[in-house]
TORMIMI-56181 format. One record per residue (C-alpha): residue number from 1; residue in three letters; x, y, z. Coordinates in steps of 0.05 Angstrom, whole numbers, plus 5000, padded with zeros to 4 digits. Layout:
// residues N
(NUM,'ALA',(X,Y,Z)) ...
This chain:
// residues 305
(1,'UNK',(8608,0794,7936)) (2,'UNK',(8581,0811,7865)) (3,'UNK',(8532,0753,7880)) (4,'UNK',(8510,0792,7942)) (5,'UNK',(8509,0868,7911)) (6,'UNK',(8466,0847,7850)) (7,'UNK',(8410,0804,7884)) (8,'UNK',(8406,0846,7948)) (9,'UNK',(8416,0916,7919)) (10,'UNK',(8353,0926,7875)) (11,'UNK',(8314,0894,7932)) (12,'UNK',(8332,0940,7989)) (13,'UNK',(8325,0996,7935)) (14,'UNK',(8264,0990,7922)) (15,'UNK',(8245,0980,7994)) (16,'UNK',(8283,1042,8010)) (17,'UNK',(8237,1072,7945)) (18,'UNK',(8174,1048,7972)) (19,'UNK',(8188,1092,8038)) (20,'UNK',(8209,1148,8011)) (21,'UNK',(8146,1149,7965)) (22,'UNK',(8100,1145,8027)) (23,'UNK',(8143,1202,8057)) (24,'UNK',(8136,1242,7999)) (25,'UNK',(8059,1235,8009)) (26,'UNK',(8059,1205,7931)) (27,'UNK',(8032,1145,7962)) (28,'UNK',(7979,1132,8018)) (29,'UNK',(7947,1075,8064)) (30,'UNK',(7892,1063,8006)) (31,'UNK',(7944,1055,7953)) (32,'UNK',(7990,1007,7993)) (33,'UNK',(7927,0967,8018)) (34,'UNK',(7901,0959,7945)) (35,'UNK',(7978,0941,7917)) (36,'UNK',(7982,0891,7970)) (37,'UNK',(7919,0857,7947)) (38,'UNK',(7931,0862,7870)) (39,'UNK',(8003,0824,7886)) (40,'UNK',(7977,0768,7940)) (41,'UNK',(7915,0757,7901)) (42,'UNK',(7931,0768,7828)) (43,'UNK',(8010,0772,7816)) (44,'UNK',(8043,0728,7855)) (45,'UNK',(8003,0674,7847)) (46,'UNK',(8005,0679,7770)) (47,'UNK',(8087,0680,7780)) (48,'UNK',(8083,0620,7818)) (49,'UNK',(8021,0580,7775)) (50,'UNK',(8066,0609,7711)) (51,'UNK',(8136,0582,7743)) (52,'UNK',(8121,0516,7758)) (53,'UNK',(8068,0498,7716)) (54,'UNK',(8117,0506,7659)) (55,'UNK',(8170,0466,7695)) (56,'UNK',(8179,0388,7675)) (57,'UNK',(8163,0352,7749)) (58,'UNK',(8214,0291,7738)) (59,'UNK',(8263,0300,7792)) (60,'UNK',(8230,0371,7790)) (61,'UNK',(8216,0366,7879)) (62,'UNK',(8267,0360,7923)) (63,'UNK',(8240,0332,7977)) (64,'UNK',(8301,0324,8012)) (65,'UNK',(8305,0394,8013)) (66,'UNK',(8225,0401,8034)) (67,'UNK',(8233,0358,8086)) (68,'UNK',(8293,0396,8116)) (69,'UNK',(8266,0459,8118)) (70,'UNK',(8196,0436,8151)) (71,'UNK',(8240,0404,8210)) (72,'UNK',(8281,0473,8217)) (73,'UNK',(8221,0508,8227)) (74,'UNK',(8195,0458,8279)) (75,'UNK',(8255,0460,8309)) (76,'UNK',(8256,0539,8314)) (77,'UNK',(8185,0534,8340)) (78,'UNK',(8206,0498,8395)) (79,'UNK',(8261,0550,8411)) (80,'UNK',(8221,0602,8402)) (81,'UNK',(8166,0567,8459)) (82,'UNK',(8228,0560,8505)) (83,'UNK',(8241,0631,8491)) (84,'UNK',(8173,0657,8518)) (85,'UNK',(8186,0626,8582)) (86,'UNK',(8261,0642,8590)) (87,'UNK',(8244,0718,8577)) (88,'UNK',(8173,0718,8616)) (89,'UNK',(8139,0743,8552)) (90,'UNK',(8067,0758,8563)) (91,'UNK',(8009,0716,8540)) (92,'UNK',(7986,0782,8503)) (93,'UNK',(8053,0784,8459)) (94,'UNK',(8057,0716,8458)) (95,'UNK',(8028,0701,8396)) (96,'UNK',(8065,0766,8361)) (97,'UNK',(8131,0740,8389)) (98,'UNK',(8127,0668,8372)) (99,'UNK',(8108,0686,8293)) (100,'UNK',(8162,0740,8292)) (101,'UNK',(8211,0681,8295)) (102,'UNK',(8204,0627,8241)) (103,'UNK',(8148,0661,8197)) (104,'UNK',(8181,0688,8120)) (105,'UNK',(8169,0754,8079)) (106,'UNK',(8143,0716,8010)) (107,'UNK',(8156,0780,7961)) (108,'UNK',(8229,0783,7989)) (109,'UNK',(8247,0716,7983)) (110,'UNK',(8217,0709,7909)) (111,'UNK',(8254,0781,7884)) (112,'UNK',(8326,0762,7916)) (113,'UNK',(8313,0681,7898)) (114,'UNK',(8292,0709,7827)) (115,'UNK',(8360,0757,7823)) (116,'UNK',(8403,0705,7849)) (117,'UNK',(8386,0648,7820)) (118,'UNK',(8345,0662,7771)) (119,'UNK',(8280,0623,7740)) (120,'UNK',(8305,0551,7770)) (121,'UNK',(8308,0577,7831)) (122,'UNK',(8243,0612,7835)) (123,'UNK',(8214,0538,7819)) (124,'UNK',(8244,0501,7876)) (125,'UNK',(8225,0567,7927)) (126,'UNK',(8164,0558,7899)) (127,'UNK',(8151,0482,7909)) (128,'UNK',(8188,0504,7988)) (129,'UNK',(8139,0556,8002)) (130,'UNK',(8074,0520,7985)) (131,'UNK',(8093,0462,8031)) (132,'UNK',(8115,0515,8092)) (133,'UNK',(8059,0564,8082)) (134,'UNK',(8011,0515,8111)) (135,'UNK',(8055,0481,8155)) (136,'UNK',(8079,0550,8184)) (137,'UNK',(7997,0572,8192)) (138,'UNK',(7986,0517,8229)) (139,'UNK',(8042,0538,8288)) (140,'UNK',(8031,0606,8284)) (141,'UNK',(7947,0604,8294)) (142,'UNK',(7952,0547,8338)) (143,'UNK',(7997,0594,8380)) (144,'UNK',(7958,0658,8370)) (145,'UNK',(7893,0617,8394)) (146,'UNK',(7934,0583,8457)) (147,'UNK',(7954,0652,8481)) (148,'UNK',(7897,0696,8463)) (149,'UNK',(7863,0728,8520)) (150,'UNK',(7800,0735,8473)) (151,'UNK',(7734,0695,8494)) (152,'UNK',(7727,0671,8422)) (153,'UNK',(7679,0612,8411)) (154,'UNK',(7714,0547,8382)) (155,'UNK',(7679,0553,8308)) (156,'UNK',(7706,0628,8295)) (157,'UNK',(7769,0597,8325)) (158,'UNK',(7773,0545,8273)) (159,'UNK',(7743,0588,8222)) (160,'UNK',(7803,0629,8225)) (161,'UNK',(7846,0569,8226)) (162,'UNK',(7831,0532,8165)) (163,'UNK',(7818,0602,8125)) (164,'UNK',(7893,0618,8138)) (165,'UNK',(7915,0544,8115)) (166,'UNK',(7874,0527,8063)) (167,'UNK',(7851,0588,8035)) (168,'UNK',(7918,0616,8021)) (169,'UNK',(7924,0640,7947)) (170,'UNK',(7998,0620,7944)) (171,'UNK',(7989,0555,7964)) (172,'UNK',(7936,0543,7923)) (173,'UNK',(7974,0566,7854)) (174,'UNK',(8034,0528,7881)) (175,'UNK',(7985,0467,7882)) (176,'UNK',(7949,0476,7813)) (177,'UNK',(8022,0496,7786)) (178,'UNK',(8041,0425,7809)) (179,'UNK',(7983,0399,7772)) (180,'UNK',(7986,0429,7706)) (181,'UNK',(8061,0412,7700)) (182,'UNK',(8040,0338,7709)) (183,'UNK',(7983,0337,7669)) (184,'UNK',(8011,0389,7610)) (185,'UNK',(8074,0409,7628)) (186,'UNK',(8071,0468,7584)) (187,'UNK',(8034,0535,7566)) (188,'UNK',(8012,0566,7494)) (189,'UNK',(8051,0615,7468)) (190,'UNK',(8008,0672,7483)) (191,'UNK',(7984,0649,7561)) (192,'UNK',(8063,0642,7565)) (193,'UNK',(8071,0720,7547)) (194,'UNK',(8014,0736,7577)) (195,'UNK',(8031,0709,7644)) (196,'UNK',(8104,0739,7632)) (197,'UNK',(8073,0809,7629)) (198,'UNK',(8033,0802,7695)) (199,'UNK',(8087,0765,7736)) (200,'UNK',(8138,0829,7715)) (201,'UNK',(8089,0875,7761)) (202,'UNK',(8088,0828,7822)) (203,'UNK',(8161,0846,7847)) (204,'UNK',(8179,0918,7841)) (205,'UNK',(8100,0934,7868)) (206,'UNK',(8108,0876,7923)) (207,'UNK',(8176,0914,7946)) (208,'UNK',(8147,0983,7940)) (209,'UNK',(8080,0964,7975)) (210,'UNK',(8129,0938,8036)) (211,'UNK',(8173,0998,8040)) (212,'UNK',(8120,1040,8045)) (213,'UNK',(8088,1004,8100)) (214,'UNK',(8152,0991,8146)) (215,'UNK',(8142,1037,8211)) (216,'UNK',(8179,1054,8275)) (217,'UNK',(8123,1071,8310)) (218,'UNK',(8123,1005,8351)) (219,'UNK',(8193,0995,8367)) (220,'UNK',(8192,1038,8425)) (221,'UNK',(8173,0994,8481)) (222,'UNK',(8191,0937,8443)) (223,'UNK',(8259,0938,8420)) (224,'UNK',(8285,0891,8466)) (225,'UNK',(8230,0835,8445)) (226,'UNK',(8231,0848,8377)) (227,'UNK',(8315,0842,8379)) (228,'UNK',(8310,0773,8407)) (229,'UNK',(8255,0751,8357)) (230,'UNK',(8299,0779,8302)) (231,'UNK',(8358,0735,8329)) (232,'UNK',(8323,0678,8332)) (233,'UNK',(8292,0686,8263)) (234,'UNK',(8354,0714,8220)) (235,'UNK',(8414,0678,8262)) (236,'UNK',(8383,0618,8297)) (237,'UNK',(8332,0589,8249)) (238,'UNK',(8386,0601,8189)) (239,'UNK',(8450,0552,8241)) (240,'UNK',(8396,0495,8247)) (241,'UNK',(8382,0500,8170)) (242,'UNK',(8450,0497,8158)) (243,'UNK',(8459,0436,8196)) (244,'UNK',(8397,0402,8176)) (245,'UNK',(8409,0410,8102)) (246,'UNK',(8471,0381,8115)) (247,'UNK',(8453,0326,8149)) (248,'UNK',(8402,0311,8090)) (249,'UNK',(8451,0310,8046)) (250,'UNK',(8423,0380,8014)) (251,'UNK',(8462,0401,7962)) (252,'UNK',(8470,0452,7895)) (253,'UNK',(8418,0498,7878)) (254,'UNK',(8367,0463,7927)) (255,'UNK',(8418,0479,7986)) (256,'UNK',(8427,0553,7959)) (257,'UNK',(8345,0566,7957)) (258,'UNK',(8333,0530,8031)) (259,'UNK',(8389,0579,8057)) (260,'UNK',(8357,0644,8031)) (261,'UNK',(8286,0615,8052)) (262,'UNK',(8325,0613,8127)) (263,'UNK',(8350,0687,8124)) (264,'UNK',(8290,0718,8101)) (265,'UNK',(8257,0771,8146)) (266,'UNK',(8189,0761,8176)) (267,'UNK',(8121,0764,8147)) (268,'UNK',(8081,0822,8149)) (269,'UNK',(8029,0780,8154)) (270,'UNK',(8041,0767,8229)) (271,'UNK',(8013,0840,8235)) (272,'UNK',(7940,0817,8213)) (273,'UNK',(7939,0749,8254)) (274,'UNK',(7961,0784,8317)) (275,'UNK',(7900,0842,8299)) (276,'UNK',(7852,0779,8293)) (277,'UNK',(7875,0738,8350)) (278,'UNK',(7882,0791,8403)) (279,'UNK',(7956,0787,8406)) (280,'UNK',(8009,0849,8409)) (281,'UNK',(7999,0896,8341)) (282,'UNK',(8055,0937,8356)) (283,'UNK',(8113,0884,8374)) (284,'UNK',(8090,0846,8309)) (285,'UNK',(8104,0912,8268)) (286,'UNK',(8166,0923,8316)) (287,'UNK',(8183,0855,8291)) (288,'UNK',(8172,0865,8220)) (289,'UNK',(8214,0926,8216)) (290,'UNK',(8283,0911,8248)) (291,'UNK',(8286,0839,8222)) (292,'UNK',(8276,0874,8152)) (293,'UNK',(8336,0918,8173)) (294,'UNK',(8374,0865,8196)) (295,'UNK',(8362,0817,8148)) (296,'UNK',(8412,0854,8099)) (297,'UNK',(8467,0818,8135)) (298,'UNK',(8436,0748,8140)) (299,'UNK',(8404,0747,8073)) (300,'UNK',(8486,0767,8044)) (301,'UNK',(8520,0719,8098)) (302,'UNK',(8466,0674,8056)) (303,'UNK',(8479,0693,7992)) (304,'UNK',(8551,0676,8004)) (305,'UNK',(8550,0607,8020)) 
């Protein structure tokens, strides 16, 4: 329970800060917009580059792990396609629905992984992430494009497709992390410090900048949808984990990481690829909001195994 309390607490704090701020009118659109940007662009890819570029790569990547987690998420795709028929889900929130269920909140995962289990741990969610970031794009615009309603010609299609995969600024310091830790293993004295000082901004502004931009205004209408994405993605996706990670053998601090990574809440990103691909705004921030809420639970049932 102390486990729990300590990583979870200063999270949901300073998610419960980062509303209250916006509230209080001491923080507007422009300033979470621009906070966003500096952490997706600047910090957290320096955290990650920093982490695992410094990290000795023999028996470094569990693959094992990697491996399990990718076939989870297929396997909660395929649930969440069965879903969309079983509940007669419109081709309009199709797309909204469908990423609502297996895709992760990044800044959540690295602040509880980071409080939890510390700077191992933010390695091996690091290494996770960069392989299930693309993977993950892949469903979720190949979805989004299936179901859109949009006449969209098949190059802006595409060009949308590989910009999300192979553009993405976390994959891409996972990747050079990777790299470097092959090649150097290493850092200088004063990069090390100076990449410490930046990566301490990354998660108390990544936590704020989501607070503030959690909203109700799409749940009502919604709620119903947005439950049964929340189930799937925070109970579901986390018992076929479990399973998998058992049945390959997962164990230790690799097991511990892969569970978190289950019980995360969704991405807020699913917001700006439903806005691009003509699919449901409002159930995708429906979405985002109770499976943050709800998450507390998952992310401790987590936390205690």
């Amino acid at each position: 329970m102390n486990l729990v309390l300590s990583s979870l607490f200063p999270v949901f704090s300073l998610l419960f800060i980062g509303s209250l701020l916006k509230r209080l009118k001491l923080t507007n659109e422009m300033f979470l917009k621009l906070s966003d940007r500096l952490v997706y662009f600047i910090f957290f890819p320096v955290l990650l580059f920093w982490k695992i570029g410094g990290a000795k790569t023999d028996g470094f990547v569990d693959w094992r792990m990697c491996i399990a987690a990718l076939v989870s998420i297929a396997v909660t795709y395929i649930i969440s396609a069965l879903a969309l028929k079983f509940f007669n889900i419109s081709d309009y929130k199709a797309g909204s629905f469908s990423q609502g269920c297996y895709r992760f909140n990044t800044y959540i995962g690295m602040a509880i992984i980071f409080y939890a289990f510390g700077e191992e741990g933010i390695k091996h969610f690091g290494i996770l992430i960069g392989l299930a970031i693309p993977f993950i794009n892949i469903l979720a615009v190949s979805t989004l494009i299936w179901y859109s309603g949009k006449t969209t010609s098949s190059g802006h299609r595409l060009g949308i497709f590989f910009k999300e995969i192979f553009t993405n600024p976390l994959v891409l310091s996972c990747a050079a992390g990777l790299a470097y830790s092959r090649i150097m293993g290493s850092f200088p004295a004063y990069i090390d410090n100076t990449f410490r000082l930046m990566s301490e901004a990354a998660l108390p502004l990544a936590l704020i900048s989501i607070g503030g931009a959690l909203s109700m205004k799409g749940l009502r209408g919604n709620i119903g949808i947005s439950i049964v994405a929340s189930i799937i993605k925070l109970l579901l996706l986390p018992l076929v984990g479990f399973f998998i990670l058992k049945e390959f053998q997962v164990t230790g601090l690799s097991f511990n990481v892969a569970m978190i990574f289950f019980t995360l809440p969704t991405s807020a990103s699913i917001y700006v690829l439903s806005s691009q691909l003509n699919s449901d705004t409002e159930l995708a921030s429906s979405a985002i909001v109770l499976s943050t809420i709800f998450s507390f639970f998952s992310l401790s049932v987590g936390l205690m195994l």
